[in-house]
C-alpha positions in Angstrom: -54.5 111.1 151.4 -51.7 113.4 149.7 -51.3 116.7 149.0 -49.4 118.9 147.6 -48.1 121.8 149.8 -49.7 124.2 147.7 -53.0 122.9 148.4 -52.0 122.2 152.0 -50.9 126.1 152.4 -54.1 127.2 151.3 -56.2 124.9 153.2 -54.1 126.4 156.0 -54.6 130.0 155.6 -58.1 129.0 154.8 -58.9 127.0 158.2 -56.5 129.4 160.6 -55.8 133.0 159.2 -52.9 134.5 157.8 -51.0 135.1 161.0 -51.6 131.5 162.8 -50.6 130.2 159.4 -47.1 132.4 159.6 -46.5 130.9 162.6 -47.1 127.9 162.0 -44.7 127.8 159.4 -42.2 129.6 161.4 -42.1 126.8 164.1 -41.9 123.8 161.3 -39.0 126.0 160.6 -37.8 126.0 163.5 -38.2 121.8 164.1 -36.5 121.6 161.2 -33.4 123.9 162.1 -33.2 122.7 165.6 -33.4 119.2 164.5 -30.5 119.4 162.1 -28.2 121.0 164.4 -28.9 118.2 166.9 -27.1 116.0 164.5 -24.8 118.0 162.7 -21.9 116.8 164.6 -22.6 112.9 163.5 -23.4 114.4 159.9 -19.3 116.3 160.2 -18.1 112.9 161.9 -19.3 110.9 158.5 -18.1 113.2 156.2 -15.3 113.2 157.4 -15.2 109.3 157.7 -16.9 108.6 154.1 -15.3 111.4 152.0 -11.7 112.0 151.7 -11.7 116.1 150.4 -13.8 116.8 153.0 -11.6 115.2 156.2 -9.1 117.4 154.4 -10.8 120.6 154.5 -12.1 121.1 150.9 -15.4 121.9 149.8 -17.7 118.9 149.6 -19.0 118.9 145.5 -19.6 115.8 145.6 -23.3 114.7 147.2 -25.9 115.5 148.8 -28.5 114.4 151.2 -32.4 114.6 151.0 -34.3 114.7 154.5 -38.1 114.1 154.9 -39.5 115.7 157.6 -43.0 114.4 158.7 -44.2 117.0 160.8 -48.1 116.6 161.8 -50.1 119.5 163.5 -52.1 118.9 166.1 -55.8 120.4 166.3 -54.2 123.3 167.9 -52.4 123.8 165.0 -49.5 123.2 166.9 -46.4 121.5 164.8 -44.9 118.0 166.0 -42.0 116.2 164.5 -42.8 112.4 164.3 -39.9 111.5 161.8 -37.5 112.2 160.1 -36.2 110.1 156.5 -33.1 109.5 156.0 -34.1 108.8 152.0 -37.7 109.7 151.6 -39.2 108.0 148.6 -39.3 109.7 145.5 -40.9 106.7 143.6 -43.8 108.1 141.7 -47.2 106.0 142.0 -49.7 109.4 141.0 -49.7 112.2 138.9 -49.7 114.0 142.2 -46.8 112.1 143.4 -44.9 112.9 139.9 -46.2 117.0 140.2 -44.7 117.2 144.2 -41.8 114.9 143.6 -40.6 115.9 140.0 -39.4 120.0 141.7 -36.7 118.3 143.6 
């Protein structure tokens, strides 16, 4: 089922504490940090490849890239990266799909 992170958040800090929580968000922080400097140097090589300004040292203004990070925590509450999407979905089916999807 889906939920928003709001709800998820407070189911958290409901079922673990405030500090487990904490860290638990600190080390899906973390994946996600980790995991995008493990392929920022094929993210620089097709910049450079696919937009022109950039291989010439300008700012890039012109896209940007959404990632969806599927991170499930295990009954430890321990944080495990199963994906990552390249372009997550951001068709909406739900009102709950429209109220996550619609802040981005």
């Amino acid at each position: 089922s889906k939920w928003s992170l709001a709800a998820f958040k407070q189911r958290l800090l409901r079922e673990v504490g405030e500090a487990r929580a904490s860290e638990v968000w600190r080390r899906v922080d973390d994946i996600v940090v980790k995991t995008m400097i493990g392929v920022e140097s094929i993210m620089v090589e097709g910049m450079q490849e696919y937009l022109p300004s950039y291989a010439r040292g300008e700012p890039n203004r012109q896209c940007f890239q959404v990632f969806g990070f599927d991170v499930m925590l295990d009954s430890d509450a321990k944080p495990w990266l199963l994906e990552v999407n390249l372009d997550p979905a951001l068709k909406t089916d739900s009102r709950l799909d429209l109220r996550v999807k619609s802040g981005m």
